[in-house]
C-alpha positions as CSV (number, residue, x, y, z in Angstrom):
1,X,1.5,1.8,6.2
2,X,4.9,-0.3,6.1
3,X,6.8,0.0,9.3
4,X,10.8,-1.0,8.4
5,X,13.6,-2.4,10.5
6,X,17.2,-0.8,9.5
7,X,19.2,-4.2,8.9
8,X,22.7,-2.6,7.4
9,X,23.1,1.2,6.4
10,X,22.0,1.0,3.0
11,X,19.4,-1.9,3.7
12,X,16.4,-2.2,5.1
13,X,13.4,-4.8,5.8
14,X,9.2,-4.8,6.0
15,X,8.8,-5.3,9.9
16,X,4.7,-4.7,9.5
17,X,2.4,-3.6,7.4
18,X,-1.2,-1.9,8.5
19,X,-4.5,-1.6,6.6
20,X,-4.3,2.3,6.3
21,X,-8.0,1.9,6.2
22,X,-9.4,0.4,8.5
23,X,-6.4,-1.0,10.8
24,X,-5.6,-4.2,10.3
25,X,-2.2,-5.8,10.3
26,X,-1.0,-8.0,7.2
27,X,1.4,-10.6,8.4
28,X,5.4,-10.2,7.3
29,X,7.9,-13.0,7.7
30,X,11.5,-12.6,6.0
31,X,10.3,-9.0,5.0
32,X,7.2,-10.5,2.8
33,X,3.6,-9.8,3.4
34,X,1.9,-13.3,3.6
35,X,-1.5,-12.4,2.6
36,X,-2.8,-9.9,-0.4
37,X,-1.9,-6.2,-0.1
38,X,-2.4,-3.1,-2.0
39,X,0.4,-0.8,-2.0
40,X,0.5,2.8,-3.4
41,X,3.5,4.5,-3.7
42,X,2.9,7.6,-6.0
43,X,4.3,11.2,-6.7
44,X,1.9,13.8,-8.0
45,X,2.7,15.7,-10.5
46,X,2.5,18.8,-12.9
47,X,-0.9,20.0,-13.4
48,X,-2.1,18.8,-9.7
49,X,-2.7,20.8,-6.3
50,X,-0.3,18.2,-5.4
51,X,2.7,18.8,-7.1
52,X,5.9,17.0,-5.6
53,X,3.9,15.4,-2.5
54,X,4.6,11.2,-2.5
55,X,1.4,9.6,-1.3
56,X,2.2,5.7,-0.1
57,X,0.0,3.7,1.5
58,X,-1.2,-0.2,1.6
59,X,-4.5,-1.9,1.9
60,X,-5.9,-5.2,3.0
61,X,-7.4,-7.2,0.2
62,X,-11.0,-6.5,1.8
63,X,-10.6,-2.4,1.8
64,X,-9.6,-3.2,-1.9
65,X,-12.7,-4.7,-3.0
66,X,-14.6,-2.0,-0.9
67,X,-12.3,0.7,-3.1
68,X,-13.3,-1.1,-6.4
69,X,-17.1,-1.6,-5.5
70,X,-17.3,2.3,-5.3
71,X,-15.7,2.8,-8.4
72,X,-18.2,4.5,-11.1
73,X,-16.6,2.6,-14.0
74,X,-15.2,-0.9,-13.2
75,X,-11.5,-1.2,-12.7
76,X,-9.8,-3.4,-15.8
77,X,-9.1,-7.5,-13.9
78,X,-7.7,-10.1,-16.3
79,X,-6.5,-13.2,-15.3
């Protein structure tokens, strides 16, 4: 969950970002997270019971791992 801070009409900056999981707050300095985030920021489609809804939501590098671990088929890492 990114909160924002309005700084000019048309402009606006990361004030904090929370672990929609499980809570915890990801530092921000100049607008920037300063540690590893996940952020979803998606818009279901045709062919969904979700058609038009945006889901958006960010998660600490630890909820991550606990997301991929529960994964039936592995997720894809290079690097």
């Amino acid at each position: 969950m990114r909160q924002y801070q309005k700084e000019t009409k048309e402009v606006k900056s990361v004030q904090k970002i929370i672990c929609n999981k499980c809570g915890k707050e990801i530092p921000v300095s100049n607008g920037r997270e300063t540690e590893g985030v996940f952020h979803v920021n998606y818009t279901w489609g045709y062919f969904s019971e979700k058609d038009g809804e945006r889901h958006s939501f960010d998660l600490c590098e630890a909820c991550y791992d606990t997301l991929l671990k529960g994964f039936r088929i592995p997720a894809e890492i290079e690097g």
